[in-house]
C-alpha positions as CSV (number, residue, x, y, z in Angstrom):
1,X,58.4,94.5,105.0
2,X,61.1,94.3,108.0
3,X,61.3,97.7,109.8
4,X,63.8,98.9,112.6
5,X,63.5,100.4,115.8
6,X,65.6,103.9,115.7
7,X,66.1,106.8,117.4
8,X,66.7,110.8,116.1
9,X,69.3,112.3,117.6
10,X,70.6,115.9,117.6
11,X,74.0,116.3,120.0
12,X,77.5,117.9,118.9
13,X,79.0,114.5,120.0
14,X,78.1,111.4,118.3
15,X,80.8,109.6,120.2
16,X,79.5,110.1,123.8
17,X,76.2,109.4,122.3
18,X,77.6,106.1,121.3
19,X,79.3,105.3,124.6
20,X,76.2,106.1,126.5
21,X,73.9,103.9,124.6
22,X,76.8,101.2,123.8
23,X,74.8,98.5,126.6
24,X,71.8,98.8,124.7
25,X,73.8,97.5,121.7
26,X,72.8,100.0,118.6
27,X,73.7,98.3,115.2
28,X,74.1,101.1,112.4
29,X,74.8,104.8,112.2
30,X,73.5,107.3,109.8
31,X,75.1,110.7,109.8
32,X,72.6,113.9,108.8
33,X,75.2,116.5,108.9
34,X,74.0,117.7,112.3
35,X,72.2,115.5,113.7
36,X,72.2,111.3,113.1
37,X,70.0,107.9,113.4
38,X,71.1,105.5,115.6
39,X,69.3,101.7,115.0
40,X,68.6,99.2,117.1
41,X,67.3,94.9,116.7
42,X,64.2,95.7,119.3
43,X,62.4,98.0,120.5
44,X,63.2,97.6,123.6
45,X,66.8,98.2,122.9
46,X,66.2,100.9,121.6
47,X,63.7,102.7,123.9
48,X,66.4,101.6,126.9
49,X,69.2,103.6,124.5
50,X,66.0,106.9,124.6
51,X,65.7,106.7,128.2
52,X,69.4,106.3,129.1
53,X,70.3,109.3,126.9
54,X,67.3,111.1,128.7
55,X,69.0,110.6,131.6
56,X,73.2,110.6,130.9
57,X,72.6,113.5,128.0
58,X,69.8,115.6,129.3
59,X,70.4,118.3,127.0
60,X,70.5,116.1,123.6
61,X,67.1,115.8,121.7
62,X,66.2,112.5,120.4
63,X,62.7,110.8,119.5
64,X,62.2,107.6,118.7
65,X,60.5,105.9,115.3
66,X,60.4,102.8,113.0
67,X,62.0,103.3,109.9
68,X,61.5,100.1,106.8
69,X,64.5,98.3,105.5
70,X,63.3,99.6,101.6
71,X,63.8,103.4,103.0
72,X,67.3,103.0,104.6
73,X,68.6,101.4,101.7
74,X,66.9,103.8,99.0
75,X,68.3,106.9,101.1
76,X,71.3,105.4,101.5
77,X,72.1,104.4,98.1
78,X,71.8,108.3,96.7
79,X,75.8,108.7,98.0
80,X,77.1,105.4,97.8
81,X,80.0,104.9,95.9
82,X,82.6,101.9,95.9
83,X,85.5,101.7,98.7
84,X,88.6,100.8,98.2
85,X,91.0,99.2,101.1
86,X,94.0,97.9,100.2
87,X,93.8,95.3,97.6
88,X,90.1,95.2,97.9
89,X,87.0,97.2,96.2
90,X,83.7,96.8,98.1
91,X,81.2,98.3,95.4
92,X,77.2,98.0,95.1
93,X,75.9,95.8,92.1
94,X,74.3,98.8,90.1
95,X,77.8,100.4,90.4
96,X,80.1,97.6,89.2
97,X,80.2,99.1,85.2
98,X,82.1,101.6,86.6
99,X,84.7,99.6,88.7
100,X,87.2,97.1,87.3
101,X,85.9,93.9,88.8
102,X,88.3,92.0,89.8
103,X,90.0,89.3,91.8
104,X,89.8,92.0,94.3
105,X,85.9,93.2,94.1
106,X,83.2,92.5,96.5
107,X,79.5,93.3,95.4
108,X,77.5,94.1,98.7
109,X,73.9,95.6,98.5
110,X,73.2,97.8,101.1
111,X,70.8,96.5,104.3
112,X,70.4,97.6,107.9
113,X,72.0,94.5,109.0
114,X,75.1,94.5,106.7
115,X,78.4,96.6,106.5
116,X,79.2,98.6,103.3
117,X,82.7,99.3,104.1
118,X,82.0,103.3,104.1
119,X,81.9,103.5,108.1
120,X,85.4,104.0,109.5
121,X,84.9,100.7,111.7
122,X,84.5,98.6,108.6
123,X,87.5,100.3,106.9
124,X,89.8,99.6,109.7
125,X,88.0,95.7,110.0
126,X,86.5,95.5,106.5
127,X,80.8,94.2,108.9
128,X,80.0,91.1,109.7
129,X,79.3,89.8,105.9
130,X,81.9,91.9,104.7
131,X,84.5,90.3,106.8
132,X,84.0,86.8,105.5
133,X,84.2,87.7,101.7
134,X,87.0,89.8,102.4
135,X,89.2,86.9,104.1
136,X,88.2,84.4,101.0
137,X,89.2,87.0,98.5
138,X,92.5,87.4,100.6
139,X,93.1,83.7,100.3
140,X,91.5,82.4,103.0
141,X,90.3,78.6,102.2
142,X,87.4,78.7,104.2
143,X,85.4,81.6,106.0
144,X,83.0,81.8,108.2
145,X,80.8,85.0,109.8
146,X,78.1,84.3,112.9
147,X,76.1,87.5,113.8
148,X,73.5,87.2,116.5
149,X,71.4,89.6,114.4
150,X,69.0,87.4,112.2
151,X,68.6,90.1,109.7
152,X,72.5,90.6,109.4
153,X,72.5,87.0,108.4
154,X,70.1,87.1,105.8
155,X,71.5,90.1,104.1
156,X,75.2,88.4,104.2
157,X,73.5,84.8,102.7
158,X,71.7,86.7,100.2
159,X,75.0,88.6,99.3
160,X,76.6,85.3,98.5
161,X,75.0,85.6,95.4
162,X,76.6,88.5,94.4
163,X,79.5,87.1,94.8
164,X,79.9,83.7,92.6
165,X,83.9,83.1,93.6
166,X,82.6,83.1,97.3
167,X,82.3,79.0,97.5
168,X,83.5,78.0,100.9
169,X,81.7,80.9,102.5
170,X,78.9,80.6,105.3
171,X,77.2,82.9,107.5
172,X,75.4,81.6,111.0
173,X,73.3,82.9,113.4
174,X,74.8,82.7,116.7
175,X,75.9,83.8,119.8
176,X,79.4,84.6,121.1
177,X,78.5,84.3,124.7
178,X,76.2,81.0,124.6
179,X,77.2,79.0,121.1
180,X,80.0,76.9,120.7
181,X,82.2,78.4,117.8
182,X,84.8,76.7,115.5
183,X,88.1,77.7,116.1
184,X,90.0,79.1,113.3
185,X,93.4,80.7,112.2
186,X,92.4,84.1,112.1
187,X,89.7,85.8,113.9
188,X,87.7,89.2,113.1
189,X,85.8,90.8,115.4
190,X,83.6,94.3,114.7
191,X,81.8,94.7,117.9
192,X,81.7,97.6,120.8
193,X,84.2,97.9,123.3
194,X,82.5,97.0,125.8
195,X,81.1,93.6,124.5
196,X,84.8,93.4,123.6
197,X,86.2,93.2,126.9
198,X,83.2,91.2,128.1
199,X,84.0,88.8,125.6
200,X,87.6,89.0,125.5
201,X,88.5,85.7,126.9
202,X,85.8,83.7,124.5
203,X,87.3,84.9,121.3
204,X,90.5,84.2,122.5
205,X,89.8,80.6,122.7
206,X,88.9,80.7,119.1
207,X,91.8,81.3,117.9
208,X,94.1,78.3,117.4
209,X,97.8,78.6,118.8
210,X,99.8,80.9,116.5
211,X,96.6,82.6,114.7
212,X,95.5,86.4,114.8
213,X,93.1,88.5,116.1
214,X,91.4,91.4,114.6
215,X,89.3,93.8,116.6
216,X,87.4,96.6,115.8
217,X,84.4,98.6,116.6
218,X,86.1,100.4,119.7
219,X,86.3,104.3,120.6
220,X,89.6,105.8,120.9
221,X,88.3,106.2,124.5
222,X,87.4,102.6,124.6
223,X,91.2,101.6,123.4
224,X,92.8,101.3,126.7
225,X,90.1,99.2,128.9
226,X,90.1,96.8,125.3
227,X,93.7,96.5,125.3
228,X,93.7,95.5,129.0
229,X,91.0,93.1,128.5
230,X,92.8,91.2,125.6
231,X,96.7,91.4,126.5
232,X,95.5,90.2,130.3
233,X,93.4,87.0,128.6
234,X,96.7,84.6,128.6
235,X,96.5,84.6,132.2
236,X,95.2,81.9,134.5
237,X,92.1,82.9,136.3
238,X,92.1,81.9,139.7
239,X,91.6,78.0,140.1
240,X,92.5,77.3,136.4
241,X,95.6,75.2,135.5
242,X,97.4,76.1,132.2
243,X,96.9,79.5,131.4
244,X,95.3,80.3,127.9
245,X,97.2,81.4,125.2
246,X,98.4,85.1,125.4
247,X,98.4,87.6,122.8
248,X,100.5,90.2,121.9
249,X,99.5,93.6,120.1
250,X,101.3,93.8,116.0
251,X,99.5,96.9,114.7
252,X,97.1,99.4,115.3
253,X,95.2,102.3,113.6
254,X,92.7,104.7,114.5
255,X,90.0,106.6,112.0
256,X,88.1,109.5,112.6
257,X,88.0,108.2,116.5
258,X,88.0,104.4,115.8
259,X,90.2,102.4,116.3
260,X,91.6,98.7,114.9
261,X,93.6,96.1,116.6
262,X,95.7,93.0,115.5
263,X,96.5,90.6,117.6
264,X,99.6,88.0,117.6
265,X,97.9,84.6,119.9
266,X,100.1,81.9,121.1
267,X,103.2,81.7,123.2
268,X,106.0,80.7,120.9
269,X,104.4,81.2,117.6
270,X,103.9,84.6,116.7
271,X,102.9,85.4,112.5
C-alpha cells in the first residue's frame, strides 16, 4: 500500500506556512479546522519542510508521520461533494446518481497525487489530471498532462477510465526542467510560485505563437514576482538573437488568497 511523507501542523497562517516550505515542494493540503496536513513525494522533502519551519516558524508545532493512500482518501471522501466551474461538474463516481452527467461531467476518484477540483488552486486552474479532461471536455482535440510525481500519474491514467469520452487523453511522467515537452496551443500550469518563476521561460517555449497560458498555484503574495517572471520572458537574454515570444496578461482572479493567470503569447497574434 503506497504511503506519504506528511507533516502536522498547528499555525494561525497556513499561507506563510506554505511560502516557507514552498522549496521543499509539498503536494496536497488538508485543512483540520485549526490545524492542517501538509504532504510531501519523499521523506526527505518533507523532513527539509520540518526543519525549515523549525527554524523560519519557531513558534508553529508540527510533527512529522506517514499517512496510507487508503486513509487520505477514506477521510477525505466523508465531505466530498461534486464542484461545479463554469460549464464543468467534477464529481466522484459513487456520487454521479445524484448529478446530471453530462457533456460537461468529469468522474475523478480521490488520491494524494490527484486534484479534486475542491482546492481554490484547482478552481481557479481546474490538478494535474483534472486539467487534461477538462481541456478535452472544452473541445480540445488532444490533451496532454506530465506530472513529475509518479503517483499523480497513475491516479490520472487510472481516472481515464472513468471517463470513457476521454479518447485522445494521456498523462506522462516528466520533467519541466530536464524533459523535452511538446508544444501546444494552450498551456496549464498548477505549480508554486516559485517553480513558476523558475520555470517561466520553459513553459513559455511551449506554447506555440498566438496560444495561451494558464497559471495557477501562486499566493496572492507570490503574484507580483510571477507576473515579473512571465511578462519579462519575451525578452532576449543576453547573447541570444530573436527574442522569445512575449506574453501579455488577459484575466486574472484571486480565491481565498490564490490566485490564476491567463496569458496572451505571441507578438501579433493575440486570442
Amino acid at each position: 500500500m503506497a504511503t506519504y511523507p506528511a507533516l502536522d501542523v498547528s499555525a494561525r497562517d497556513v499561507d506563510r506556512v506554505l511560502a516557507v516550505v514552498d522549496d521543499c515542494s509539498p503536494t496536497a493540503v488538508e485543512d483540520h479546522d485549526g490545524s492542517f496536513t501538509l504532504y510531501f513525494s519523499s521523506r526527505a522533502e518533507r523532513d527539509e519542510a520540518w526543519r525549515t519551519l523549525a527554524r523560519e516558524m519557531p513558534f508553529a508545532v508540527s510533527s512529522p508521520r506517514e499517512i496510507d493512500d487508503e486513509d487520505w482518501a477514506r477521510r477525505s471522501q466523508r465531505g466530498l461533494t461534486p464542484v461545479s466551474v463554469g460549464q464543468l461538474t467534477v464529481s466522484p463516481p459513487w456520487l454521479l446518481p445524484s448529478v446530471a452527467a453530462g457533456s460537461g461531467t468529469i468522474v475523478i476518484t480521490p488520491s494524494m497525487g490527484f486534484g479534486t477540483g475542491h482546492h481554490a488552486t484547482t478552481r481557479l486552474c481546474l490538478g494535474s489530471g483534472v486539467l487534461a479532461l477538462a481541456a478535452r471536455r472544452l473541445g480540445a482535440q488532444d490533451a496532454a498532462g506530465v506530472d513529475a510525481d509518479a503517483d499523480a500519474v497513475s491516479a490520472a491514467r487510472e481516472n481515464l477510465a472513468l471517463n470513457p469520452w476521454s479518447t485522445h487523453v494521456r498523462f506522462d511522467l516528466a520533467d519541466l526542467g530536464t524533459d523535452v515537452l511538446p508544444t501546444a496551443d494552450v498551456v496549464t500550469a498548477n505549480l508554486t510560485g516559485a517553480v513558476l518563476v523558475r520555470g517561466a521561460r520553459l513553459l513559455m517555449d511551449l506554447v506555440r505563437p498566438g496560444g495561451v497560458l494558464v497559471v495557477s498555484g501562486l499566493l496572492a503574495d507570490e503574484q507580483s514576482g510571477v507576473l515579473e517572471a512571465f511578462l519579462g520572458a519575451g525578452s532576449a537574454a543576453p547573447g541570444e538573437a530573436p527574442p522569445r515570444p512575449r506574453a501579455d496578461l488577459r484575466w486574472s482572479a484571486e480565491e481565498d488568497g490564490w490566485i490564476g493567470l491567463v496569458f496572451n503569447v505571441g507578438r501579433d497574434q493575440p486570442v
